[in-house]
N, C-alpha and C positions, 0 to 999 in steps of 0.2 A: 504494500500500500504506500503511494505517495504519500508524504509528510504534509505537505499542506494542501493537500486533499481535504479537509475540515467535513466537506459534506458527507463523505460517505464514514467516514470517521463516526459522525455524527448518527447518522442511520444506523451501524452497526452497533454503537453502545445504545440506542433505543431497544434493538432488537435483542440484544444481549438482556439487558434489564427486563425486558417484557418474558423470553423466556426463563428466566429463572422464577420471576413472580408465577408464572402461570405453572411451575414444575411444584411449586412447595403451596399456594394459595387454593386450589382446589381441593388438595389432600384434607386440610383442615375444613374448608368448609362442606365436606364428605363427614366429619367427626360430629359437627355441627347437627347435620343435618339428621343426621342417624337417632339422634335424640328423639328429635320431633317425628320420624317417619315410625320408628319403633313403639315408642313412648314409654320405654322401659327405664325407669328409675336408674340403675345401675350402669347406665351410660351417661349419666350427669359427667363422673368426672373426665371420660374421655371429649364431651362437650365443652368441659371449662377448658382442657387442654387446646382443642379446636377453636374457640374463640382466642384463647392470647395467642397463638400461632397467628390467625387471619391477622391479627389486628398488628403485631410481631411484621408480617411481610408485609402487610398493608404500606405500612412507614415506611418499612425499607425502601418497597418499589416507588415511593412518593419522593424520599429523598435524594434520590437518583437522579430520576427524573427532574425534578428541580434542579439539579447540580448541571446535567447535560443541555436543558434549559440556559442555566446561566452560560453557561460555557459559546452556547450559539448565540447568544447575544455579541459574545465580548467578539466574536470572530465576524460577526454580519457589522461591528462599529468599529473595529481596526484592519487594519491588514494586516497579512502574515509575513513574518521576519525569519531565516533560520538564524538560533542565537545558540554559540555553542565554544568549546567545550561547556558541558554543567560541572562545577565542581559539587560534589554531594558532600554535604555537611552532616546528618544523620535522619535517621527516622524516631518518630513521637513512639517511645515503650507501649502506651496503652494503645493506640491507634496507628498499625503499620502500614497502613494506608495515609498517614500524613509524613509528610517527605518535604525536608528543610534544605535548599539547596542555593545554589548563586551560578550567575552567568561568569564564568571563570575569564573573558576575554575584558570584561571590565572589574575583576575580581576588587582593587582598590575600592571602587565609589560605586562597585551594585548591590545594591540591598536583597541582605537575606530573606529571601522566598518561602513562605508555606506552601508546600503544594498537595492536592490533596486528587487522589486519583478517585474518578468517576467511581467504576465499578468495585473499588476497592480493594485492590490488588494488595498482597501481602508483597511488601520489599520494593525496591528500584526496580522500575519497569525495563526491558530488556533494551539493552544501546541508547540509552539516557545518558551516557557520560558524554557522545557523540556530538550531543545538543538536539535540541526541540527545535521544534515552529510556533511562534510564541506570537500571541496576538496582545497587544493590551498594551499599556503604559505602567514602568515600573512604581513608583510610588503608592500607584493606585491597584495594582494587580495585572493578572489577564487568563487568560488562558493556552493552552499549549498543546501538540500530538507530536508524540515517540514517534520517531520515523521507522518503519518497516513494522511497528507493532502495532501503529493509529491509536494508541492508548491514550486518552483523554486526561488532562491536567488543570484544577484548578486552582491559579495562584491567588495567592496575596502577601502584604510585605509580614513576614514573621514579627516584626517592632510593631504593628499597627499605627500604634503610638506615638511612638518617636521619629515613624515618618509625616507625623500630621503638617508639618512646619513646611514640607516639602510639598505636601499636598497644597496646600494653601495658597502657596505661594506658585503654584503649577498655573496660571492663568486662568482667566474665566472660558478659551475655547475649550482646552482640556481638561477641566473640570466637568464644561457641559458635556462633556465627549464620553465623559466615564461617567455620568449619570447615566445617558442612554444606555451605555454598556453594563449599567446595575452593579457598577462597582467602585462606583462614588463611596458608600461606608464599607464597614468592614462586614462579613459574611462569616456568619455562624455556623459551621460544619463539622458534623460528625460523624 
């Protein structure tokens, strides 16, 4: 898969998230339903297990989806750049799916990156040291695809914080530019 290919990138982690919700979300509302079709007392607790399961991948496939959402915004309001080597700085212990990294060619003055992979991959995505295709503005974020894997990337600056001063003073075009792109504030992901 080309790297800044974005759309079909795009399609295939829809397609990826939709089947895994429809592999585990059926099963449980099967558990659900067995309740009511039987009406056998003693299927209660496999019903409570079928409800927090549905409700369990409900979220998940919702917050995916929001992620590859935002992700198509920041790529439809910038263009793509290949930016590379990534120097990888580590991965978050509770969340191996969150990946702290920097654009090594401006290693001095680039801000350290959150990046948070769509579908949730355990570990550095495959030939990520190579560099990305990175859509966005740094202070403010962006998003990014693995080249040869199309593995989808959502950034933001790891300091939030302490990049505000640079935010601010980013001008009022690319300020508006990263509202459009939904990554004007910082984004809660887990």
């Amino acid at each position: 898969m080309g790297g800044s290919d974005f759309k079909s990138a795009l399609k295939d982690h829809y397609g990826v998230t939709l089947k895994r919700f429809l592999k585990v979300f059926p099963i449980f509302a099967v558990m659900i339903l067995l309740l009511f079709v039987t009406k056998s007392d003693y299927l209660l607790p496999l019903a409570i297990i079928g409800m927090f399961g549905s409700l369990i991948s409900a979220v998940g496939f919702y917050a995916r989806l929001s992620l590859i959402w935002r992700c198509s915004r920041v790529f439809r309001t910038y263009p793509m750049e290949f930016r590379g080597p990534i120097e990888k700085m580590h991965t978050e212990k509770r969340a191996r799916s969150r990946l702290r990294l920097r654009f090594a060619q401006q290693a001095d003055q680039s801000t350290t990156m959150l990046a948070k992979s769509v579908l949730g991959g355990n570990g550095w995505p495959a030939g990520i040291e190579n560099g990305v295709w990175f859509a966005g503005d740094d202070p403010f974020g962006g998003a990014a695809v693995v080249p040869g894997t199309g593995e989808l990337l959502f950034m933001q600056p790891n300091e939030w914080v302490l990049s505000a001063k640079e935010r601010e003073s980013a001008g009022e075009a690319r300020i508006e530019r990263a509202r459009r792109a939904g990554i004007k504030k910082a984004v809660s992901y887990r």
